[in-house]
Backbone as a printed PyTorch tensor [residue, N CA C, xyz], in Angstrom:
tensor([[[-12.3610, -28.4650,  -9.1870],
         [-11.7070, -29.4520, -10.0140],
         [-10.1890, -29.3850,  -9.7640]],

        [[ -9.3700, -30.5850, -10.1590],
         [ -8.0560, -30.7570,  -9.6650],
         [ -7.0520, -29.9310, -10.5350]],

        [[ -6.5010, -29.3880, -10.6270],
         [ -5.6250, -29.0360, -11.4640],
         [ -3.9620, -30.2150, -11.0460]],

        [[ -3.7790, -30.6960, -12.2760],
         [ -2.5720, -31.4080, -11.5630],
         [ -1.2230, -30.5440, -12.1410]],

        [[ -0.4370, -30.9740, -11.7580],
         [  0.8500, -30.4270, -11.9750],
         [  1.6650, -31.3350, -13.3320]],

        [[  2.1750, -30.4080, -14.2660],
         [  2.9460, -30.8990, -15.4740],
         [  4.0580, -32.1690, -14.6410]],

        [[  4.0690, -33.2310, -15.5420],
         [  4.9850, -34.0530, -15.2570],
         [  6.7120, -33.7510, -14.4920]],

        [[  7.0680, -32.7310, -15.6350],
         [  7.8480, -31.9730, -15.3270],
         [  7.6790, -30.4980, -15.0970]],

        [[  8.9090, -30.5500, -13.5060],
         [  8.0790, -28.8770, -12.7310],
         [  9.3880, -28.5040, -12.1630]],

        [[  8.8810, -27.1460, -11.7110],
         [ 10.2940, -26.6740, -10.6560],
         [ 10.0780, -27.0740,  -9.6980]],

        [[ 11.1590, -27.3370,  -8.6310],
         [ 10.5330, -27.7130,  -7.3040],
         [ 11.6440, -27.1650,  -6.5830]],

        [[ 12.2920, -27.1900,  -5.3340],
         [ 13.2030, -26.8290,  -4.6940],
         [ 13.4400, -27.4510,  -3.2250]],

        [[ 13.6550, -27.7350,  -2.7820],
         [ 13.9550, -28.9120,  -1.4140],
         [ 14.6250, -28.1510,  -0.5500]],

        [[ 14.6300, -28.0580,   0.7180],
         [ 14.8470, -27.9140,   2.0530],
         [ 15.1980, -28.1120,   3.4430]],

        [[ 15.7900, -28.1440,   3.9600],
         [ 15.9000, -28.7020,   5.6800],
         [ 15.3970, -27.6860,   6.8590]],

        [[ 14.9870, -28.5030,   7.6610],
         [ 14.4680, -27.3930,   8.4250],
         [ 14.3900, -28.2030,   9.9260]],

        [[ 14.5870, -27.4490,  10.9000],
         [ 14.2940, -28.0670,  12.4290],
         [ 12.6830, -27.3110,  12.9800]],

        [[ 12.3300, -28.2130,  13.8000],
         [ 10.9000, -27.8710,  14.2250],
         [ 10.9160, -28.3700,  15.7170]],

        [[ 10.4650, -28.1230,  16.6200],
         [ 10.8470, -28.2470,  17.4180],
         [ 11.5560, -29.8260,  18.6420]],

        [[ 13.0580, -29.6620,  17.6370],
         [ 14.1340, -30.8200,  17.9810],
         [ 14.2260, -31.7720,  17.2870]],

        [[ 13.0630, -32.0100,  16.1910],
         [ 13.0600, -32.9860,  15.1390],
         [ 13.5160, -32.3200,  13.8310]],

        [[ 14.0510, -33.4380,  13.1940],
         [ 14.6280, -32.4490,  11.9550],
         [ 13.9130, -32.8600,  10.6250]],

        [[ 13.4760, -32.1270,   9.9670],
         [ 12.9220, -31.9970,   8.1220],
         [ 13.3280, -32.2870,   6.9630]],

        [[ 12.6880, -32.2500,   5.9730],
         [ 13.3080, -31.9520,   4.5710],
         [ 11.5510, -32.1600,   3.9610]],

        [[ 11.5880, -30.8900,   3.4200],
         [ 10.6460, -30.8190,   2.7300],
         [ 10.7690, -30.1440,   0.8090]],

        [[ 10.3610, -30.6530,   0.1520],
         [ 10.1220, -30.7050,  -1.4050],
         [  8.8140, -29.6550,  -1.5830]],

        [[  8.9520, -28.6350,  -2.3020],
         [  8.0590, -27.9370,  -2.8830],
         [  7.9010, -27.8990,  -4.5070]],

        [[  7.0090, -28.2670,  -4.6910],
         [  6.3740, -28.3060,  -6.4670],
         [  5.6680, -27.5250,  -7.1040]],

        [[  5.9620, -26.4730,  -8.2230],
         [  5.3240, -25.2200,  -8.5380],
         [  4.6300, -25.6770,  -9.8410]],

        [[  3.7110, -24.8850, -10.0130],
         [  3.0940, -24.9630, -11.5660],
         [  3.8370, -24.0160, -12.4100]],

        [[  3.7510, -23.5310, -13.7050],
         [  5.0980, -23.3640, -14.5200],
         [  4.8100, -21.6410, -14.3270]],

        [[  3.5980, -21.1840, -13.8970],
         [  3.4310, -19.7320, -13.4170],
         [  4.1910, -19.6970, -11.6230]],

        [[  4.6680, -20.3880, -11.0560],
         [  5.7100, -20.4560, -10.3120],
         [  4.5790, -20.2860,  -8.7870]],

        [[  3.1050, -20.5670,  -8.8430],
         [  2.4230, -20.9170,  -7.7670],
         [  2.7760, -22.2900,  -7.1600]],

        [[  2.7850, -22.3110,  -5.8750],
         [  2.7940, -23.6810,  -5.2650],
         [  2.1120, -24.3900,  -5.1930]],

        [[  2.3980, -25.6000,  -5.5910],
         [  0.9630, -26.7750,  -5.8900],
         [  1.4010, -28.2300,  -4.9050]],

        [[  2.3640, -28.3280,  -5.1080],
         [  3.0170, -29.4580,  -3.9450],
         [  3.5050, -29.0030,  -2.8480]],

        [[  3.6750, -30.3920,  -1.6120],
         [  4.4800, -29.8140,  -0.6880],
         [  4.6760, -31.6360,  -0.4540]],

        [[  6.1590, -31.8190,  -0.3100],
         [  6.6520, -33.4070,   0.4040],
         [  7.5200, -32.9110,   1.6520]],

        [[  6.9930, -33.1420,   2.9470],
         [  7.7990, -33.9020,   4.1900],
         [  8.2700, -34.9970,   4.6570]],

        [[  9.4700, -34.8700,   4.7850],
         [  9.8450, -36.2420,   5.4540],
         [ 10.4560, -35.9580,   6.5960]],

        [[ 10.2460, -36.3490,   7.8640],
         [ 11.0340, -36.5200,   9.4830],
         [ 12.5180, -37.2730,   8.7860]],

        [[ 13.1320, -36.9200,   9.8950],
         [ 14.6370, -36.8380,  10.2040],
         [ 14.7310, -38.8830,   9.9550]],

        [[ 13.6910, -39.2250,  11.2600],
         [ 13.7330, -41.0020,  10.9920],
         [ 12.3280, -41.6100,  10.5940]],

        [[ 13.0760, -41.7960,   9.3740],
         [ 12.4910, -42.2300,   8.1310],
         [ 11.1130, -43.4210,   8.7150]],

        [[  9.8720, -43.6520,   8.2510],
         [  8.9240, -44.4910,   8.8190],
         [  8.7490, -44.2920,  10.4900]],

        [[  9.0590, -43.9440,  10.5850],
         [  8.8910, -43.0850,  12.2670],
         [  6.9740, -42.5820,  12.4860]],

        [[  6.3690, -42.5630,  13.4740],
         [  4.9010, -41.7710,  13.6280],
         [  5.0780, -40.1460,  12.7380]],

        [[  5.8900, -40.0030,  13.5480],
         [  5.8960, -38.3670,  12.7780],
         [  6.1430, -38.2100,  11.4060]],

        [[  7.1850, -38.8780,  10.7870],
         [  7.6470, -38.8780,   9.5740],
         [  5.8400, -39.4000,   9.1620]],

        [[  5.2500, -40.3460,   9.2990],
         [  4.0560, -40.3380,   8.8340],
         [  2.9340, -39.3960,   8.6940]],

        [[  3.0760, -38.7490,   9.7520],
         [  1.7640, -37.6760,  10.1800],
         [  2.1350, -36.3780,   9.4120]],

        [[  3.4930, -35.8280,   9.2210],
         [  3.9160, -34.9220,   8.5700],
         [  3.5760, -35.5160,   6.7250]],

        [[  3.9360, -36.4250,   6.4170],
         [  3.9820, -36.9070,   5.1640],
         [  2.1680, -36.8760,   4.7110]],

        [[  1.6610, -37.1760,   5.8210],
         [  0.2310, -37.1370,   5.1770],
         [ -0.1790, -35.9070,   5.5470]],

        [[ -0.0640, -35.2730,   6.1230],
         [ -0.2710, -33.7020,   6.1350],
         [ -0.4610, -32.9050,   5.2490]],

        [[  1.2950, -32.9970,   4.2000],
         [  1.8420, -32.6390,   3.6280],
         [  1.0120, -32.7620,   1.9550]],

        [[  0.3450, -34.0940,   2.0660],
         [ -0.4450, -34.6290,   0.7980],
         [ -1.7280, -34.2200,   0.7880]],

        [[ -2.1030, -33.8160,   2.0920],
         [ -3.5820, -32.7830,   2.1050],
         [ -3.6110, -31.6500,   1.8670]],

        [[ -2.0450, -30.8460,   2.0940],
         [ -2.1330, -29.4890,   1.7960],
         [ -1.7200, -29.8330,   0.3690]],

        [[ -1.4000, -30.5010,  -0.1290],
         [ -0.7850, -30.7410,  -1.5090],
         [ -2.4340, -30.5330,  -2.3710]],

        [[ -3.6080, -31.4210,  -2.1470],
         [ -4.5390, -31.5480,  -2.7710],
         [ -5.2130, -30.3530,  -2.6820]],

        [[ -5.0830, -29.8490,  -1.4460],
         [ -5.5750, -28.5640,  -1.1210],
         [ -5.2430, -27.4680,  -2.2220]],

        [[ -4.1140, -27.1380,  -2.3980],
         [ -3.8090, -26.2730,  -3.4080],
         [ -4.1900, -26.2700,  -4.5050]],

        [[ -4.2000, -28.1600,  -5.0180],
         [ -4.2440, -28.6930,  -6.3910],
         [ -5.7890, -28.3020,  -6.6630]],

        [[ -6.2440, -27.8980,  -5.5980],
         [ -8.5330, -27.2300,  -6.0230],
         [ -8.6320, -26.3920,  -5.6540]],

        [[ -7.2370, -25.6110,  -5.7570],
         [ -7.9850, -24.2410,  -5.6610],
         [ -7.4120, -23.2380,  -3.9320]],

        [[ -7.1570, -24.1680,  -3.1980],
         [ -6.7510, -23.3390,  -1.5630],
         [ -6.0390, -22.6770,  -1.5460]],

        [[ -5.8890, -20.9170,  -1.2460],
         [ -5.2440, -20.4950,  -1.0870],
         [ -4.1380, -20.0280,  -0.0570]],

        [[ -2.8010, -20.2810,  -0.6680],
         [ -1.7830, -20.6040,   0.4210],
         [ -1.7960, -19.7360,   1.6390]],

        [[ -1.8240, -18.1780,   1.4360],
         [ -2.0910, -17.6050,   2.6120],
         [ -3.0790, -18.1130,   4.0700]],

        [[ -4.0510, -18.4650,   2.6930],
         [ -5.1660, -18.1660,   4.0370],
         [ -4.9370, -20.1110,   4.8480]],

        [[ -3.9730, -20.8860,   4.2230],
         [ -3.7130, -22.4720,   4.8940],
         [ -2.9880, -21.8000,   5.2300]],

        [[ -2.0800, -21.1250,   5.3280],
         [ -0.7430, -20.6260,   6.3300],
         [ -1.1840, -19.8110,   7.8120]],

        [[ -2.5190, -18.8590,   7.6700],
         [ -2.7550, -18.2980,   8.5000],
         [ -4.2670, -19.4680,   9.1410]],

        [[ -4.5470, -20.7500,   8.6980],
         [ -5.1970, -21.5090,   9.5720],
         [ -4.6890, -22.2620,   9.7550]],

        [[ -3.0140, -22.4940,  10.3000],
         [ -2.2590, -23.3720,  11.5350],
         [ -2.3040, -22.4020,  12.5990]],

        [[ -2.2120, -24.0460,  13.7130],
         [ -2.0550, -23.4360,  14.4330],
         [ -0.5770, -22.7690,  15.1200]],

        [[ -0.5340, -21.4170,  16.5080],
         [  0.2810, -21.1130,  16.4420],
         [  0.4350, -21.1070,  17.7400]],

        [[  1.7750, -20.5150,  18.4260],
         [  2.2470, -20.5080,  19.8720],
         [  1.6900, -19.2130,  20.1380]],

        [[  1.8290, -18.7970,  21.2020],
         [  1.5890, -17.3700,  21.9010],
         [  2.7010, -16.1740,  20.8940]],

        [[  3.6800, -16.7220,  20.3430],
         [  4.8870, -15.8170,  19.9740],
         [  4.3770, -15.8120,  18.1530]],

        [[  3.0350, -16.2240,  18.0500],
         [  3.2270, -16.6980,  16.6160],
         [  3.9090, -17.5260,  15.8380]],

        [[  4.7990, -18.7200,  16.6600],
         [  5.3590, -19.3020,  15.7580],
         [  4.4040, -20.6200,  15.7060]],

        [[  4.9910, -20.9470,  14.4490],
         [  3.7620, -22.3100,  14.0140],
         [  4.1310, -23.7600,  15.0820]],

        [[  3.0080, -24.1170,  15.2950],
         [  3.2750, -25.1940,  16.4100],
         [  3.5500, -26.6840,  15.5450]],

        [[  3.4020, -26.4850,  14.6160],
         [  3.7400, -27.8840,  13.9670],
         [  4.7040, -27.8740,  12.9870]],

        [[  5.1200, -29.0440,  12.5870],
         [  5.9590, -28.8780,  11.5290],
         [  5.4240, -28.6920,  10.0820]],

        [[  3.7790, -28.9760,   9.7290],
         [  3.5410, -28.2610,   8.4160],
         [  3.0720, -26.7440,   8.7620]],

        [[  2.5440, -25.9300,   9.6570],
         [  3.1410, -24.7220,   9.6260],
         [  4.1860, -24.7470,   9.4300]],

        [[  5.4180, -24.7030,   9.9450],
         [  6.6410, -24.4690,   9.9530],
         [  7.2410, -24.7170,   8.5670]],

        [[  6.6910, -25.9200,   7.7790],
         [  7.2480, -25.5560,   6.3910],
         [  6.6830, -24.8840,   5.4480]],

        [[  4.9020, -24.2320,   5.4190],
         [  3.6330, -23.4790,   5.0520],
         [  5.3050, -22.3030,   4.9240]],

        [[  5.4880, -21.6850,   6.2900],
         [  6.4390, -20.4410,   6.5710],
         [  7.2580, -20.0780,   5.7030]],

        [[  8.1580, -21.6870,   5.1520],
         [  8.8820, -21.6530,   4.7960],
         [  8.9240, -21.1950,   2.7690]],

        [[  7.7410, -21.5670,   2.4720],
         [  7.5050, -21.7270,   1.4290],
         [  6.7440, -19.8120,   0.7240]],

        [[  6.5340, -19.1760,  -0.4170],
         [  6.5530, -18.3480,  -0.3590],
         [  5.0830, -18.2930,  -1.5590]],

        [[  4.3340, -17.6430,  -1.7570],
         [  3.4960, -18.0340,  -2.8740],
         [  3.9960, -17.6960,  -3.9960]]])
């Protein structure tokens, strides 16, 4: 079942580069300070990517909202040979802390 998030929440916002494109991602906590949201937006705005990140971003969002736990979505992106996350929602998963 969904748990939604209080109208009003903490959240905290971000910039971030991924590889040559640039970020800003929004994180939304429940009032025990777990992460329940996540908003991406690409550098240019309505762009493919800015799309694909944005809906990404609303699956890991629902994901959380039933229950997914953040570790184990952080450790099923994928990654480079060096471990770093190959996409930009790894890369903001990283960024975010449970």
């Amino acid at each position: 079942m969904r748990q939604r998030l209080p109208d009003r929440r903490h959240a905290e916002t971000l910039s971030f580069e991924h590889s040559g494109a640039d970020f800003t991602m929004t994180a939304g906590r429940y009032p025990d300070g777990r992460l329940g949201e996540i908003f991406i937006n690409a550098g240019h705005a309505n762009s493919m990517l800015d799309a694909l990140a944005s809906d990404a971003a609303i699956a890991i969002s629902f994901a959380l909202q039933h229950g997914a736990d953040l570790d184990a979505l952080k450790l099923a992106m994928k990654r480079n040979s060096r471990g770093e996350p190959s996409s930009p929602i790894g890369a903001a998963l990283d960024q975010v802390t449970p």
